[in-house]
N, CA, C and O atoms as a printed pandas DataFrame, in Angstrom:
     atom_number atom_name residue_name chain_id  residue_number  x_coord  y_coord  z_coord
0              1         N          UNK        A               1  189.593   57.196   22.958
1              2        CA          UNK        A               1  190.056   58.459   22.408
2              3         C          UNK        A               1  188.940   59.502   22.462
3              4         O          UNK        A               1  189.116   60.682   22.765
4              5         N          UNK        A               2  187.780   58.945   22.138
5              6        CA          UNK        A               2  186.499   60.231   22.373
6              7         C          UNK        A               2  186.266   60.782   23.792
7              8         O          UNK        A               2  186.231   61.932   24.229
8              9         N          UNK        A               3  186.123   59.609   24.347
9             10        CA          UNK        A               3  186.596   60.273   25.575
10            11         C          UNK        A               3  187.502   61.087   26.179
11            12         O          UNK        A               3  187.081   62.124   26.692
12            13         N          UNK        A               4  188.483   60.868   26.215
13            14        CA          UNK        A               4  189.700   61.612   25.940
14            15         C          UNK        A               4  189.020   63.545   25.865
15            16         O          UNK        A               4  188.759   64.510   26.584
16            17         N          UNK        A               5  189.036   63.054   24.359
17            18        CA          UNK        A               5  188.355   64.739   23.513
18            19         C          UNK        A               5  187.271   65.073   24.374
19            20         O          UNK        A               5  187.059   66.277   24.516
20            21         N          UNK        A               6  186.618   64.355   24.914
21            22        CA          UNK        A               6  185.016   65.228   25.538
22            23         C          UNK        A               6  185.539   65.648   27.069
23            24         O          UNK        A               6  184.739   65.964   27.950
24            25         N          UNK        A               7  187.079   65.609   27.284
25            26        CA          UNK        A               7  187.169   65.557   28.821
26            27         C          UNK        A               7  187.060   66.893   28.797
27            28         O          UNK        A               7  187.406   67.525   27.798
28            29         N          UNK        A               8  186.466   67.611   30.117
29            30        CA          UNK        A               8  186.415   68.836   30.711
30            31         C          UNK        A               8  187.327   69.774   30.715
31            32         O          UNK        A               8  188.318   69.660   31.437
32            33         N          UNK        A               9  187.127   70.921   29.856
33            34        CA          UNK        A               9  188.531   71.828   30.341
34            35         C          UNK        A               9  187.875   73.300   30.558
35            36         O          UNK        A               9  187.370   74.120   29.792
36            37         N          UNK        A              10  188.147   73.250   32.131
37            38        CA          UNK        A              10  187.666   74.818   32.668
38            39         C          UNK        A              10  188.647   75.562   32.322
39            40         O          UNK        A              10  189.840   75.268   32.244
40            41         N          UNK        A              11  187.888   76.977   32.020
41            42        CA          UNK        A              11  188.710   78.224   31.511
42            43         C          UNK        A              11  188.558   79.393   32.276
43            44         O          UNK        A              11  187.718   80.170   31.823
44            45         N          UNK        A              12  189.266   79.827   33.555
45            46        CA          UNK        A              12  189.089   80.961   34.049
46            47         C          UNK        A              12  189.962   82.063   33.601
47            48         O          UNK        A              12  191.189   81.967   33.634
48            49         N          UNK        A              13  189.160   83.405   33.065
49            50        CA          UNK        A              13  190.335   84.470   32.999
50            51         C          UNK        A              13  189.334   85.309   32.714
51            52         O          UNK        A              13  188.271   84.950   32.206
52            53         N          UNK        A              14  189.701   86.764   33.109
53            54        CA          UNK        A              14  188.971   88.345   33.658
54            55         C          UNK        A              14  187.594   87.883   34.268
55            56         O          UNK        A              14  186.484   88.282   33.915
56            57         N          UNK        A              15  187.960   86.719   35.514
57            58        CA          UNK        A              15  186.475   86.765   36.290
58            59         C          UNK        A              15  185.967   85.959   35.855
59            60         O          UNK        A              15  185.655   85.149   36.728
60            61         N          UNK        A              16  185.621   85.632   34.757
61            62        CA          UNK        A              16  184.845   84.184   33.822
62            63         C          UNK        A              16  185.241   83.056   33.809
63            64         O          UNK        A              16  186.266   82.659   33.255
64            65         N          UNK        A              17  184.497   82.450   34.396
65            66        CA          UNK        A              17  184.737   80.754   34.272
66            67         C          UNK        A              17  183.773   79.593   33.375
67            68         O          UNK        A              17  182.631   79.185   33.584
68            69         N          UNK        A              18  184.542   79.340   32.542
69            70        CA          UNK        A              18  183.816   78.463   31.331
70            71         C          UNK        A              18  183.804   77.140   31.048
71            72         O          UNK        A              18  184.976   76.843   31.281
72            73         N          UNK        A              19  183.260   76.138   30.699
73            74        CA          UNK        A              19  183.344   74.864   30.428
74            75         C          UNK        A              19  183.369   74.548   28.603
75            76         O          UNK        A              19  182.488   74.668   27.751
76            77         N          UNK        A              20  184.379   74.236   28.550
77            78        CA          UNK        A              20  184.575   74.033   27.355
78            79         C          UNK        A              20  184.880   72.096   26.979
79            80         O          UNK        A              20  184.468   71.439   27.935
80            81         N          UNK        A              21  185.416   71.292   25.966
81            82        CA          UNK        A              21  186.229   69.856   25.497
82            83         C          UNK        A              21  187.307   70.472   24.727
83            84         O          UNK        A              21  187.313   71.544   24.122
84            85         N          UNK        A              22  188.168   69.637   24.857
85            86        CA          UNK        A              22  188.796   69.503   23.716
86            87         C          UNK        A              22  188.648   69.246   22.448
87            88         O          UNK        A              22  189.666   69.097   21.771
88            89         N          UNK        A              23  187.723   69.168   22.015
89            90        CA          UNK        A              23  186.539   68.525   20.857
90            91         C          UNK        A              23  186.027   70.093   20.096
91            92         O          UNK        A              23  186.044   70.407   18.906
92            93         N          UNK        A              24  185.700   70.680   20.997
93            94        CA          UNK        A              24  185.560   72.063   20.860
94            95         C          UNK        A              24  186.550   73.045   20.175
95            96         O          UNK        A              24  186.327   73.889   19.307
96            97         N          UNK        A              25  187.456   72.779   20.668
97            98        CA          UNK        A              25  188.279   73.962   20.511
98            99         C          UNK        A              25  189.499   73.261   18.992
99           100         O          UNK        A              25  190.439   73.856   18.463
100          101         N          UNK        A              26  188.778   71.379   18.591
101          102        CA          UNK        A              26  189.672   71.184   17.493
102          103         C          UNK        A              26  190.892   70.447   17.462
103          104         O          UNK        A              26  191.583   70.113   16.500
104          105         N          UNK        A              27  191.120   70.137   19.409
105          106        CA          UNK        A              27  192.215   70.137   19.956
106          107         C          UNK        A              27  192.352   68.232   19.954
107          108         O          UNK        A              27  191.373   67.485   19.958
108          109         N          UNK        A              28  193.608   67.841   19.947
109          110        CA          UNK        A              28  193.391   66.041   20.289
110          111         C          UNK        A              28  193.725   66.329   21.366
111          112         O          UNK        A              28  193.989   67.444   21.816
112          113         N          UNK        A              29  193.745   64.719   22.165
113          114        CA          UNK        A              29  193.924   64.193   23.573
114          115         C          UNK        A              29  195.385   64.540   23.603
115          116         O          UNK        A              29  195.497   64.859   24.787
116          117         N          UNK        A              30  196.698   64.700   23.021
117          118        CA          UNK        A              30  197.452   65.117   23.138
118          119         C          UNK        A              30  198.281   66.582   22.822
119          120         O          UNK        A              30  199.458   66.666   22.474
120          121         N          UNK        A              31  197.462   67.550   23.014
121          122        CA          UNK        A              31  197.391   68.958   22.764
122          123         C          UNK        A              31  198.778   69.269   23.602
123          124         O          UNK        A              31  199.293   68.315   24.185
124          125         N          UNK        A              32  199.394   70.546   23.684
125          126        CA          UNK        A              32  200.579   70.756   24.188
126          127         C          UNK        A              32  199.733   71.586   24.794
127          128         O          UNK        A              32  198.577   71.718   24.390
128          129         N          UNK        A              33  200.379   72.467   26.194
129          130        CA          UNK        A              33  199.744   73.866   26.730
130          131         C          UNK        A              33  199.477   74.575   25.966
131          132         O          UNK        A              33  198.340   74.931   25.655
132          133         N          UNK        A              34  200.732   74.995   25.410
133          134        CA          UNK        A              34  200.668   76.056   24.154
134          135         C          UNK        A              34  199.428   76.128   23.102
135          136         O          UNK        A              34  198.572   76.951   22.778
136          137         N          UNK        A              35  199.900   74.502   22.671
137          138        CA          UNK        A              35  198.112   74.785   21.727
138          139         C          UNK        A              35  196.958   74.862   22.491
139          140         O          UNK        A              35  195.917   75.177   21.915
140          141         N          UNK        A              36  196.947   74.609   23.808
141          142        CA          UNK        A              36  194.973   74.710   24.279
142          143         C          UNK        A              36  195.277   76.141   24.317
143          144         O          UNK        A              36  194.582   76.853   23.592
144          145         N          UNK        A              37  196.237   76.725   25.067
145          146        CA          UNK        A              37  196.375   78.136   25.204
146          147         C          UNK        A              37  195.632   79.211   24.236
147          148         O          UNK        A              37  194.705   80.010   24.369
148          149         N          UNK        A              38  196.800   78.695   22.864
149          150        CA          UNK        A              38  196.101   79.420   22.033
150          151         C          UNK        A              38  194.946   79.426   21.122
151          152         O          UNK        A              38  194.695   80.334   20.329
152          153         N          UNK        A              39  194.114   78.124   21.325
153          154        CA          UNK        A              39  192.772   77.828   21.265
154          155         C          UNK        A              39  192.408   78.442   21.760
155          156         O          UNK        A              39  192.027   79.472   21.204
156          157         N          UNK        A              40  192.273   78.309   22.945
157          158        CA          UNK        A              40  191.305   79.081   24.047
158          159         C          UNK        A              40  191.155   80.509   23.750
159          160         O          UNK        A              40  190.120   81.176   23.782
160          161         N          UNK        A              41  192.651   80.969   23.380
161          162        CA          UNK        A              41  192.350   82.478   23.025
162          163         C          UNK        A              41  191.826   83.119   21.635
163          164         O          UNK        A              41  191.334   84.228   21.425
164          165         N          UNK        A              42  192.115   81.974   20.700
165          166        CA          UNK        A              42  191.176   82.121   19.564
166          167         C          UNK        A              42  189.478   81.659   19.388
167          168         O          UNK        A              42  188.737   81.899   18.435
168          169         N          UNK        A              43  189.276   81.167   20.232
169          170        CA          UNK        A              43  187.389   80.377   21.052
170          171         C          UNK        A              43  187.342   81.887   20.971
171          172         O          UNK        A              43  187.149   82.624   20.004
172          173         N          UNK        A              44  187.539   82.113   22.073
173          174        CA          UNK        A              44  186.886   83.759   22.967
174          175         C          UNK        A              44  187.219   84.688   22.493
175          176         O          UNK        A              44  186.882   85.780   22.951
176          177         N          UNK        A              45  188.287   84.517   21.010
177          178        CA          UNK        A              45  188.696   86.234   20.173
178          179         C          UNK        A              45  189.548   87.030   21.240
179          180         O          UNK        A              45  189.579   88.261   21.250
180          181         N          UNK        A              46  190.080   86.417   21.933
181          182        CA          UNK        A              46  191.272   87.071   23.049
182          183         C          UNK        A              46  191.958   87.263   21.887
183          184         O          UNK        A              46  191.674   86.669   20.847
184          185         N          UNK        A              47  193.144   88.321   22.033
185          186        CA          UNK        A              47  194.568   88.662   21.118
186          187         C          UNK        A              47  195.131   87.781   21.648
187          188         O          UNK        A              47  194.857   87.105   22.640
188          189         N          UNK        A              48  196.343   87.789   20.637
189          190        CA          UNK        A              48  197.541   86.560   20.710
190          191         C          UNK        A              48  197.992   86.729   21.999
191          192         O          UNK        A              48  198.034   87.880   22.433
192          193         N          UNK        A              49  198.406   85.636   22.832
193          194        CA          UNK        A              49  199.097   85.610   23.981
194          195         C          UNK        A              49  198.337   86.525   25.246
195          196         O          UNK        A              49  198.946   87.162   26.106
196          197         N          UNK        A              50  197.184   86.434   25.143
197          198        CA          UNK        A              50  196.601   87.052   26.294
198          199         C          UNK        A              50  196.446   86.471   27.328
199          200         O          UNK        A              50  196.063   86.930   28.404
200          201         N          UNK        A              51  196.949   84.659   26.864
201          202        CA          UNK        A              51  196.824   84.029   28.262
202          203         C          UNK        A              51  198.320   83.590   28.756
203          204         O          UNK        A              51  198.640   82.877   29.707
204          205         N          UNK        A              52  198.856   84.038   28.109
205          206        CA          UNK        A              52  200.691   83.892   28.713
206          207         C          UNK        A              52  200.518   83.562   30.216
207          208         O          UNK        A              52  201.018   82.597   30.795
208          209         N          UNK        A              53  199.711   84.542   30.764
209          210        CA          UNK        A              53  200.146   84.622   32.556
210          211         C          UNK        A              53  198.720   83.331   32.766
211          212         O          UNK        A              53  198.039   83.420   33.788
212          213         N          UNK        A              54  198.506   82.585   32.073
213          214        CA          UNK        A              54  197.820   81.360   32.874
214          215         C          UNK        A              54  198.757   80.013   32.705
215          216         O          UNK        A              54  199.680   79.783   31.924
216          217         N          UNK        A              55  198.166   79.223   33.733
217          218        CA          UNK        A              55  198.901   77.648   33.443
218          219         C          UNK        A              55  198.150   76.887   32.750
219          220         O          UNK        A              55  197.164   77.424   32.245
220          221         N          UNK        A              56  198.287   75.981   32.601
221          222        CA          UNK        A              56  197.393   74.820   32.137
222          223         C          UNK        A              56  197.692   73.656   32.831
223          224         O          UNK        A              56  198.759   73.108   32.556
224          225         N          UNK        A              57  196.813   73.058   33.860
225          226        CA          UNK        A              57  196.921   72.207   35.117
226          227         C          UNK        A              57  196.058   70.685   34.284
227          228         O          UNK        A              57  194.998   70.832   33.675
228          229         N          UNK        A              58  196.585   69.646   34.388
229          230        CA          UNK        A              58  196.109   68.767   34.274
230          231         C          UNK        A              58  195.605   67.503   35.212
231          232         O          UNK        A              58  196.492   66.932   35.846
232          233         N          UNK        A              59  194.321   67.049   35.343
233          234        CA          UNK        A              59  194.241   66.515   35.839
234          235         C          UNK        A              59  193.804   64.895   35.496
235          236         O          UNK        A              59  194.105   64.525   34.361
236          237         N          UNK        A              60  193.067   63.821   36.447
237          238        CA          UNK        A              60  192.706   62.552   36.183
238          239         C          UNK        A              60  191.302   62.721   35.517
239          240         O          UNK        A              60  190.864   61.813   34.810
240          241         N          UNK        A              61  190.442   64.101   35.775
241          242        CA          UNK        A              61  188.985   64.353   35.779
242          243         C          UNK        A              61  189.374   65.491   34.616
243          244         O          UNK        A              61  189.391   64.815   33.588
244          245         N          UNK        A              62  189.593   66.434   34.362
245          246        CA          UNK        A              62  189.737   67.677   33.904
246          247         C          UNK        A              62  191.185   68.336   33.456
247          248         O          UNK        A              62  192.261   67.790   33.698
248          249         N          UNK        A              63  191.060   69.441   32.849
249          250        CA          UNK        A              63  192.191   70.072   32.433
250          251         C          UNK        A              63  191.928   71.410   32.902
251          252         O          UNK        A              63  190.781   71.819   32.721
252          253         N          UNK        A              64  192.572   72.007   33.342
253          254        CA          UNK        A              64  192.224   73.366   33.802
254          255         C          UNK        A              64  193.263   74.635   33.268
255          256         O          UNK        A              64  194.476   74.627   33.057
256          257         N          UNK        A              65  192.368   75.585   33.162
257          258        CA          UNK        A              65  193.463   76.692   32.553
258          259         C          UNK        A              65  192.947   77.901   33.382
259          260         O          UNK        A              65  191.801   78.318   33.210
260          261         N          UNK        A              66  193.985   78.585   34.480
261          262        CA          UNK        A              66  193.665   79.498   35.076
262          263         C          UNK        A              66  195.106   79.887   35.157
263          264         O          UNK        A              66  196.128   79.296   34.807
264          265         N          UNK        A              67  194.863   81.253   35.816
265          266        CA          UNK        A              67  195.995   82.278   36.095
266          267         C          UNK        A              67  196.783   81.596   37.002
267          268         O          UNK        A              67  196.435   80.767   37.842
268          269         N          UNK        A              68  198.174   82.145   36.677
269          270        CA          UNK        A              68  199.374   81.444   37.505
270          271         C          UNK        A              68  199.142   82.085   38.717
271          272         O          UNK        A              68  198.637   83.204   38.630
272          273         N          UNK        A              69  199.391   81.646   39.844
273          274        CA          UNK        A              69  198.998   81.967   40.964
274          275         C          UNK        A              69  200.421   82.425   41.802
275          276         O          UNK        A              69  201.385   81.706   42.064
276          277         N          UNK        A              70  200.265   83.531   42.054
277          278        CA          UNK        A              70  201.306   83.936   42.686
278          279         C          UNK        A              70  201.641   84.054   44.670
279          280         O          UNK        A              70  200.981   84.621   45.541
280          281         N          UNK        A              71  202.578   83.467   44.732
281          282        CA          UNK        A              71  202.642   83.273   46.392
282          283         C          UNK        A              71  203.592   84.033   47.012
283          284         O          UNK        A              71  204.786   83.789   46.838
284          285         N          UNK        A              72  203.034   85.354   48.051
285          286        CA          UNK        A              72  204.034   86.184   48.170
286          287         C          UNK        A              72  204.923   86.104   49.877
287          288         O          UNK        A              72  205.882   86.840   50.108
């Protein structure tokens, strides 16, 4: 389970890319998007829902939270 919490979760948004845990932000190994979301935006003092337009990508190594990527 600590493990779990210490896993990697990059945070890209306005250009900045950050390394943060889940441990950090308060969050367990079973966090929903929604809640890292709005962690993340309460970490960095973002306003509510400033990260609406990101995903939250999970992986075997990491969790990632970047902008939805649009394909035109």
């Amino acid at each position: 389970m600590t493990q779990l919490l210490q896993r990697a979760l990059h945070v890209r948004f306005d250009g900045r890319s950050e390394e943060l845990t889940l441990a950090m932000l308060g969050l367990q190994s079973d966090a929903t998007d929604a809640q890292i979301l709005r962690s993340v935006e309460g970490h960095f003092d973002l306003p509510a829902h400033y990260l609406d337009n990101h995903v939250v990508v999970r992986t075997s190594q990491a969790i990632i939270v970047r902008p939805e990527a649009i394909y035109g």
